[in-house]
C-alpha positions as CSV (number, residue, x, y, z in Angstrom):
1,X,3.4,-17.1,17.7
2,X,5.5,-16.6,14.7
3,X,7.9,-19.0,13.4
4,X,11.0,-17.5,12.2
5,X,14.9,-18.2,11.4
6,X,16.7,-17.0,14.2
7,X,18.6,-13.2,13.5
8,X,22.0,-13.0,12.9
9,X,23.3,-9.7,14.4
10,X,26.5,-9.7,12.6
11,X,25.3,-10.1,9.4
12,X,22.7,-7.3,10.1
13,X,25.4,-5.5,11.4
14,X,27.7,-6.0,8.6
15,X,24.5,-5.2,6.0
16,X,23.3,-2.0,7.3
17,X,27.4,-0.7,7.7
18,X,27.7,-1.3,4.0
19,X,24.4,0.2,3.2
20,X,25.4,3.3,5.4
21,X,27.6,4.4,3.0
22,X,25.1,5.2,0.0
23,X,22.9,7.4,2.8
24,X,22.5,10.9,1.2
25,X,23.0,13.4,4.2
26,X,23.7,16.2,2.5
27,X,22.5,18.8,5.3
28,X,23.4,16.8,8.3
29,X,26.6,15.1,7.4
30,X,24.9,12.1,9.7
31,X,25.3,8.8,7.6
32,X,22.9,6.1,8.9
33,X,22.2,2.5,7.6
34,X,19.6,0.1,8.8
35,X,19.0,-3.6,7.8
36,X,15.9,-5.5,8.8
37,X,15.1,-9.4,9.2
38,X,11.5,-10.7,8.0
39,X,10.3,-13.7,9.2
40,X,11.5,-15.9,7.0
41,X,15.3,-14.7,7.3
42,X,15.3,-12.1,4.1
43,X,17.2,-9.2,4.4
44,X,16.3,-5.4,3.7
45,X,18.4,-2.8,4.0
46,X,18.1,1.2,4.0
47,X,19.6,4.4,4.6
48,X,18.9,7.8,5.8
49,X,17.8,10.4,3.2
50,X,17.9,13.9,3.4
51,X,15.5,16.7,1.7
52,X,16.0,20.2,2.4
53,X,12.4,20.1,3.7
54,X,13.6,18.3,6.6
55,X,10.2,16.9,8.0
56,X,10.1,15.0,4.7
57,X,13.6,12.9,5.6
58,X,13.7,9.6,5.0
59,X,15.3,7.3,8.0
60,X,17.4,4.2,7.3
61,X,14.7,2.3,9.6
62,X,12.0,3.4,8.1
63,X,13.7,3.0,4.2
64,X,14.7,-0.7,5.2
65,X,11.3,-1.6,6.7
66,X,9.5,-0.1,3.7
67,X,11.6,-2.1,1.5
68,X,10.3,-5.5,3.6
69,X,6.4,-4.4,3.3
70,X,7.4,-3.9,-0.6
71,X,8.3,-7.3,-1.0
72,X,5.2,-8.8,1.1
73,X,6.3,-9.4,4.4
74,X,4.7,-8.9,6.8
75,X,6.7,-8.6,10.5
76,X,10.5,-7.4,11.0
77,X,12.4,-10.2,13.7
78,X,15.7,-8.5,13.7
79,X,16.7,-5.0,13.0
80,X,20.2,-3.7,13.3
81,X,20.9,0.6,13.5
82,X,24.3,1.6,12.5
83,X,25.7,5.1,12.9
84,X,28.9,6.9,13.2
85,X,28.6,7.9,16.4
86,X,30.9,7.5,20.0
87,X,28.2,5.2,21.5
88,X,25.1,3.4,20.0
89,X,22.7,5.0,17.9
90,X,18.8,4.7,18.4
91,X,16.1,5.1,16.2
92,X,14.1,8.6,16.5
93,X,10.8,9.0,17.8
94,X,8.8,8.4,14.2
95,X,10.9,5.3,13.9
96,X,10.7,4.1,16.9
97,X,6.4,4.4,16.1
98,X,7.4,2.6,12.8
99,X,9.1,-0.5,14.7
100,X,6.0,-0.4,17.0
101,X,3.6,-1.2,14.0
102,X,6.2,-3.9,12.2
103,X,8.2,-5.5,14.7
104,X,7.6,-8.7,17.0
105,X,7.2,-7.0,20.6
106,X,10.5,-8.8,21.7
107,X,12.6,-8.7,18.5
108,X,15.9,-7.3,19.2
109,X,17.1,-4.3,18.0
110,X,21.0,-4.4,17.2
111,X,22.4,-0.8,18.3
112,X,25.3,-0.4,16.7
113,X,28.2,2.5,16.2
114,X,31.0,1.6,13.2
115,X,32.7,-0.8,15.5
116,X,29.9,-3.1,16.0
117,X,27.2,-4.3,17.8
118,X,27.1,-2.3,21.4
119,X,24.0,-2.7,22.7
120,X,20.4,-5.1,22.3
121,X,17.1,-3.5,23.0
122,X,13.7,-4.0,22.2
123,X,11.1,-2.4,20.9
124,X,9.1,-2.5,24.3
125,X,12.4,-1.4,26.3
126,X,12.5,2.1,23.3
127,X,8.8,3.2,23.9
């Protein structure tokens, strides 16, 4: 069992909106930001990033988690998805295999569209 500060989903929220805006999507027009809690309540945020070689893009959950393993942690607790999109956004298949391998198996995962917050998942209830 881990012990960990408790996520705050409007702060994630709020972190991965602002990050959202430096996403490069040239070839999509899709702009995506992620932030993601380690366990001890650090914050790391990332956004999408497009290549014309478009196998090789970079997604805002995979940049923000990459960004936690960078600085030594070890485990995500909290993850929020923000998108600008009618509904919720959810991560993509690779991601979803990325949250797998780094999140706590009942973490929540914030699902969020530029008004907020809209729905709570986990990474059990994605796969």
């Amino acid at each position: 069992m881990y012990k960990h500060k408790s996520a705050d989903k409007k702060k994630l929220f709020l972190l991965a909106k602002k990050v959202q805006k430096n996403a490069y999507a040239a070839y999509s027009n899709f702009y995506v930001g992620a932030a993601a809690q380690a366990e001890d309540g650090s914050i790391f945020v990332g956004c999408n990033v497009e290549n014309a070689a478009y196998g090789v893009t970079q997604c805002a959950e995979r940049a923000a988690i990459s960004a936690l393993i960078a600085a030594g942690k070890k485990k995500v607790i909290a993850l929020a998805v923000v998108g600008s999109v009618p509904d919720f956004l959810t991560p993509c298949g690779a991601c979803r295999q990325w949250l797998r391998e780094f999140m706590l198996p009942q973490a929540p995962i914030y699902l969020c569209n530029d008004a907020g917050v809209q729905k709570t998942s986990s990474i059990a209830e994605l796969l």
